[in-house]
C-alpha positions in Angstrom: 62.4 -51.4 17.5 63.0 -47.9 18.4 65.4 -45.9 16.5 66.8 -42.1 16.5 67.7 -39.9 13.7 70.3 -37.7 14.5 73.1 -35.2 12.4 76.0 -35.5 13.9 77.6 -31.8 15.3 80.7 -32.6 16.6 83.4 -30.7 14.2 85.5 -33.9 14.6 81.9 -36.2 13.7 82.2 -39.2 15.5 85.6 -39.7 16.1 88.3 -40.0 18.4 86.5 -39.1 21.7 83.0 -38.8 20.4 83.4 -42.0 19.3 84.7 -43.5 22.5 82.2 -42.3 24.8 79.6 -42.8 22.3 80.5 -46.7 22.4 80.9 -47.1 25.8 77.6 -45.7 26.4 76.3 -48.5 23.9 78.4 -51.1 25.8 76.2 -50.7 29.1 73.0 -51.1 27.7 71.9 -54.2 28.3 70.5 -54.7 24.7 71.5 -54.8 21.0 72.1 -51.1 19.5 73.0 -50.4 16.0 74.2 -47.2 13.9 73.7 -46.5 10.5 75.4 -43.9 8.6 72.7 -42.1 6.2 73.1 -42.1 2.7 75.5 -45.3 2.9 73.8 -47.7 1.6 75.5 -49.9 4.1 74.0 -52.0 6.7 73.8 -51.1 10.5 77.1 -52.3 12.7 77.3 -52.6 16.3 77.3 -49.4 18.1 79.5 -51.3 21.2 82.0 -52.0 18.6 84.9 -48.7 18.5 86.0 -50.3 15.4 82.8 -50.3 13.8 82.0 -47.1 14.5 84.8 -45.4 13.5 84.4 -47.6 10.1 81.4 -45.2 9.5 83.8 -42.5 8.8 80.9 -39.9 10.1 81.7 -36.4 9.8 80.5 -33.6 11.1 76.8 -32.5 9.3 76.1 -36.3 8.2 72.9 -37.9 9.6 72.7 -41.5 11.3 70.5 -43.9 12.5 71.1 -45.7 16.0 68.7 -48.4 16.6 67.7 -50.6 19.6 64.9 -52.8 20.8 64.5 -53.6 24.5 63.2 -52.3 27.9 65.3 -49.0 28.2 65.8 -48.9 24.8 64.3 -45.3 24.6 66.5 -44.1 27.1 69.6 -45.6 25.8 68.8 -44.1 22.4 68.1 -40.7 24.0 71.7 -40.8 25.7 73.2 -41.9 22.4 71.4 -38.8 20.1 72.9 -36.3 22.8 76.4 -37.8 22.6 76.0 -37.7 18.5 74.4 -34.1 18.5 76.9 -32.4 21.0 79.3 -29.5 19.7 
């Protein structure tokens, strides 16, 4: 499974439109991707799901963990770490 570790550098963190074209980026891959907030303790949710994302409550500076396993899974995670790691 290949994953990313990326802080998040939006002021907003990943919220609101971050948030939005973060998941539908997820939603057109054709395999399972999961984010992980750092530090949590929680379990990975579906990165295609808006409402499980913003349940993260990332802010900007925190560090997560999006995960996928697949053909194209590399490039769907590098897509993903930009969208996260954008001002």
């Amino acid at each position: 499974m290949a994953e990313r570790k990326v802080t998040v550098e939006s002021e907003v963190g990943l919220h609101a439109r971050p948030a939005a074209t973060f998941v539908q980026t997820a939603t057109k891959a054709p395999m399972d991707v999961t984010v992980v907030k750092m530090g949590s303790g929680g379990t990975p949710v579906n990165a295609k799901s808006i409402l499980s994302v913003l349940a993260l409550d990332v802010r900007h500076g925190d560090t997560i963990i999006i995960s996928a396993d697949g053909d194209g899974a590399d490039s769907v995670l590098d897509q993903l770490a930009a969208i996260a790691s954008a001002t």
